[in-house]
N, C-alpha and C positions, 0 to 999 in steps of 0.2 A: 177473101183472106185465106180460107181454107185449104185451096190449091198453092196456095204461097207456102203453105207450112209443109203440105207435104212435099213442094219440091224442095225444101229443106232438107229435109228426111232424105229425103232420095241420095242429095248430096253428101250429107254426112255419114247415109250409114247404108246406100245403096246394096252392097254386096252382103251387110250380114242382112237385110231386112228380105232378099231371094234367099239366103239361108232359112231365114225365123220362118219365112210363109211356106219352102217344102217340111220343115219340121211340122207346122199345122197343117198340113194336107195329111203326113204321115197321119197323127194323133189326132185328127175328126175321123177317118176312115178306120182308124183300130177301133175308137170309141163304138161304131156302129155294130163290130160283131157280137161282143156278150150281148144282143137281141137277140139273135139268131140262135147264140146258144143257147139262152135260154128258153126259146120257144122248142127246141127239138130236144130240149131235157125235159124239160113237163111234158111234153108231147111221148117220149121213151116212156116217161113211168106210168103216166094215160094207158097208155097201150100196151103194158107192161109186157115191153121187150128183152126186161131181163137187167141186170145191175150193171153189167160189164157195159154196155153204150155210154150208161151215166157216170159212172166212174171216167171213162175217157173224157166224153162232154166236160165235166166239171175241171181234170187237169187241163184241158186246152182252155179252157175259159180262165183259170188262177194263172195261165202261162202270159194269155193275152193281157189278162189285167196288171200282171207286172211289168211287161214290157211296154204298157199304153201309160202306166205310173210314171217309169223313168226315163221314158221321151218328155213327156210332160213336165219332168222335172229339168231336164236338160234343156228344153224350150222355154220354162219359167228364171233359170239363171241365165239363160244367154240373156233374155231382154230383159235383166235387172245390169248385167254386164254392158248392154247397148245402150240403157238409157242413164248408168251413171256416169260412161264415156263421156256423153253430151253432154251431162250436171256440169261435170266438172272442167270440160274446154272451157263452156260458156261462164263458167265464176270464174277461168283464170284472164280471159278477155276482159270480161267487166271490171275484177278488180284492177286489171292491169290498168283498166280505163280510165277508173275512179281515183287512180295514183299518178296519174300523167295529169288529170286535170287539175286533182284537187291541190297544186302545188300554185295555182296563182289564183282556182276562183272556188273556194272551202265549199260553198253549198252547192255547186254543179258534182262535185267529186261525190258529197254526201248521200243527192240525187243517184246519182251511178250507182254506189255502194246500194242502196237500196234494193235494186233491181236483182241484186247476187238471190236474195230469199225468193226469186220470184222462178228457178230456174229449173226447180224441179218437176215444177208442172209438164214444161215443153220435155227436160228428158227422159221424165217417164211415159210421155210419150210417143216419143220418139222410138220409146224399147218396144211399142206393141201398135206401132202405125199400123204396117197390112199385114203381121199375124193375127192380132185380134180379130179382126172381122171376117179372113180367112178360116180361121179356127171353128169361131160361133157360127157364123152364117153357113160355112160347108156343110159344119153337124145339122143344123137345122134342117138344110136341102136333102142331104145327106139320108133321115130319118124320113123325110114327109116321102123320099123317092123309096126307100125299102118297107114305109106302109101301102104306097102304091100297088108295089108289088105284088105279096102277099095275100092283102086282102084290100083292093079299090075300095068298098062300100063304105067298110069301115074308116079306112082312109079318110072319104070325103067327108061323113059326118063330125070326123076330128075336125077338121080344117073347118070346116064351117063352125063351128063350135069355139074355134080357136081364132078366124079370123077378124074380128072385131077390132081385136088388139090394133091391126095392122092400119087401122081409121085412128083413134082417140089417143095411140101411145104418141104418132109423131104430132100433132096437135098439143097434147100436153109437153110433151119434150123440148118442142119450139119455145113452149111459153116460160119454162125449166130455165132453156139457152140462155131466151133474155133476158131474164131478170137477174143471171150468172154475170152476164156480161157487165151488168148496167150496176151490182153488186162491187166486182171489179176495179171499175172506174171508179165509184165513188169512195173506195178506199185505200185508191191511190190518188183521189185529189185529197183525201185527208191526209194521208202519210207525205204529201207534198208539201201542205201546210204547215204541217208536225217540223219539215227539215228547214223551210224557207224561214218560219219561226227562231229557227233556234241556232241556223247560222246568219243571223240579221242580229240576233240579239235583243228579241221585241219584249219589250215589259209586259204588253196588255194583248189578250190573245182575243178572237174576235169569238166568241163565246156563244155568240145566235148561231153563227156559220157552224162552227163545232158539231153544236148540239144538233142542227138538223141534219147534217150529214150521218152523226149516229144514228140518228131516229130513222131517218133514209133506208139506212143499212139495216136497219132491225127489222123495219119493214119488208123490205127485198128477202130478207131469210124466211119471215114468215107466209112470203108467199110462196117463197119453193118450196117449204117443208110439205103445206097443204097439199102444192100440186105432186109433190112426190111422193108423199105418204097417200094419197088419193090414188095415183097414178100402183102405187102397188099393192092398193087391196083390188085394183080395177083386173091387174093382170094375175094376181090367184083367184079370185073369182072365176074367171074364164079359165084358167088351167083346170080347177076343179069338175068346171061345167062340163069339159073335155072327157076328164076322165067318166061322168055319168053317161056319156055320150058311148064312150065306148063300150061301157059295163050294160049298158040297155041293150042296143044293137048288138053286141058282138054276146051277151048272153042270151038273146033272142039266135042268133044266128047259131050258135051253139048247140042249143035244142032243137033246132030243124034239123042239123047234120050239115048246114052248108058252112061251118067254120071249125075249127079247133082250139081246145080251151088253150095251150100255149101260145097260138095265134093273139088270142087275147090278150094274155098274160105279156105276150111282145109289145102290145099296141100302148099297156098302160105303162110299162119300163119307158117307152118309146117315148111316149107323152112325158112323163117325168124327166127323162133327159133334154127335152125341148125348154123346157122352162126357163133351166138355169143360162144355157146361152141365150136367150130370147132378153133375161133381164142382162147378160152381162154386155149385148149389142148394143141397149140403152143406154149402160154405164157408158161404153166405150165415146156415145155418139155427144152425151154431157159432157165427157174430158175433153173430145174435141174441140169444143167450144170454149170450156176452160182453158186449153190451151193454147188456142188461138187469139186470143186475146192475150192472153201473157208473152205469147211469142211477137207480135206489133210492137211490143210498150219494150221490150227486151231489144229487136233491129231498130225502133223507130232512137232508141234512144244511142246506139252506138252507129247509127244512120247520123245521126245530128251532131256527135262528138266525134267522128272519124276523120278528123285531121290529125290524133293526137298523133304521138309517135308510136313508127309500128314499130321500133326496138321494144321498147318494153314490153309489149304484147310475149314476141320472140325469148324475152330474157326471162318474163315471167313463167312461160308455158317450159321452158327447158329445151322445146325439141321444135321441132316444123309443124308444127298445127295440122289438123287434116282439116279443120272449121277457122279457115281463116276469119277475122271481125267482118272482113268487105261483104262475106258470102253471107251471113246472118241479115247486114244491112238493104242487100241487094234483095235476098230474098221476099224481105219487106215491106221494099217499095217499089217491087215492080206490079 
């Protein structure tokens, strides 16, 4: 299903999403220089070469950091701009849906209608398909490759320090997925029940089914929470473990003369900036899954109601769609 959603994406928002991913190329590669600067501004005053370096140093560094600001901000409203383009085709589709149907059969329309609250998922992600992971994963490459550089030793003791993560996150994030997914389902057969209920007209609701479904659901949350809250004492711990890592070796290397204290002082900025894209890849790789599941139940059901009239869609939307209903459907179920 996953490849289904983003050849979605691609269709709906192709050109700005080659937009959004050079804007994140730009803003992981600004993000990398305040290292730099800042190991050759400690390194200046180390060595004191005098104020006037530091004075420069620190203006190129305030100039960087505002122009790395308002990319970032210009790349954070493009994709609130991309993915509420998508929100809102996909609710003028569905309602259009839900209004074509619901003229001869009340609870299929009610059905449809449902699905509108379900929309935001897929277009918010839609806003940050392949910059997000562009963005995170560049910076990340990005940083492990300019500790490389500088200082290999120190480098590898981070990464091994750090790489554990890369064993028990996607393991716990699998197990995160499914019980999102399986979460999902089971509160949209409840919210099925809830409409089949009440456009039937039923006196007596079946009350065992009800209740285990809640409990189902209480369930399924309590075991994401565990594996998520679990899963982010797992990866500050290692971050932390990172930075003793570096403050050992690279203070050990320090006192021999084979390093330099701003060299250091790079490695543990460095490590700190690794962190927050490392958990935000995670986020991104959870929404995925959230998304994808909202995006099936979203074509599967205007996949299955797609005889209605496509005047209304047309009449509804005002203008020529750039997401025609067919292309949501198709995407679907091929």
């Amino acid at each position: 299903m996953t490849w289904q959603l983003y050849r979605y994406v691609w269709n709906v928002s192709g050109r700005d999403q080659v937009f959004l991913s050079l804007l994140a190329i730009i803003v992981f590669l600004l993000d990398l220089v305040p290292l730099e600067l800042q190991r050759r501004i400690v390194n200046s005053a180390v060595d004191f070469q005098g104020f006037e370096p530091i004075v420069m140093l620190c203006l190129v560094y305030a100039g960087i950091a505002l122009l790395h600001g308002l990319l970032k901000l210009v790349l954070n409203v493009y994709r609130g701009s991309v993915a509420e383009s998508t929100s809102r085709r996909l609710r003028q589709q569905t309602n259009a849906l839900a209004i074509a149907r619901a003229q001869d059969e009340k609870d299929e329309g009610a059905a449809i209608s449902i699905v509108v609250s379900e929309v935001d998922a897929v277009g918010g992600f839609v806003g940050k398909c392949f910059s997000e992971p562009i963005l995170h994963g560049g910076l990340l490459l990005s940083i492990f490759c300019y500790m490389l550089v500088i200082q290999p030793w120190i480098a590898v003791v981070a990464l091994l320090l750090f790489s554990p993560q890369f064993l028990f996150i996607p393991l716990l994030q699998q197990a995160i997925n499914h019980r999102t997914e399986l979460r999902i389902k089971t509160l949209r057969a409840l919210s099925n029940d809830i409409v089949d209920e009440a456009a039937a007209r039923k006196g007596e609701r079946d009350e065992s089914t009800y209740r285990r479904r809640i409990n189902h659901v209480y369930r399924l949350n309590m075991q994401i929470y565990r594996r998520k809250y679990g899963m982010n004492f797992l990866m500050n711990l290692f971050h932390h473990l990172g930075i003793v890592g570096i403050l050992a070796v690279g203070g050990w290397m320090v006192m021999n003369g084979a390093t330099e204290i701003g060299t250091v002082v790079a490695f543990i900025s460095g490590l700190n900036r690794m962190n927050d894209p490392w958990g935000d890849l995670v986020d991104y790789f959870r929404d995925l899954t959230n998304a994808g599941v909202k995006f099936r139940l979203i074509s599967s059901m205007l996949e299955r109601y797609g005889n209605a009239d496509e005047a209304t869609t047309s009449e509804a939307s005002g203008t020529s769609d750039r997401t025609p209903r067919k292309a949501v459907a198709a995407a679907g179920s091929r």
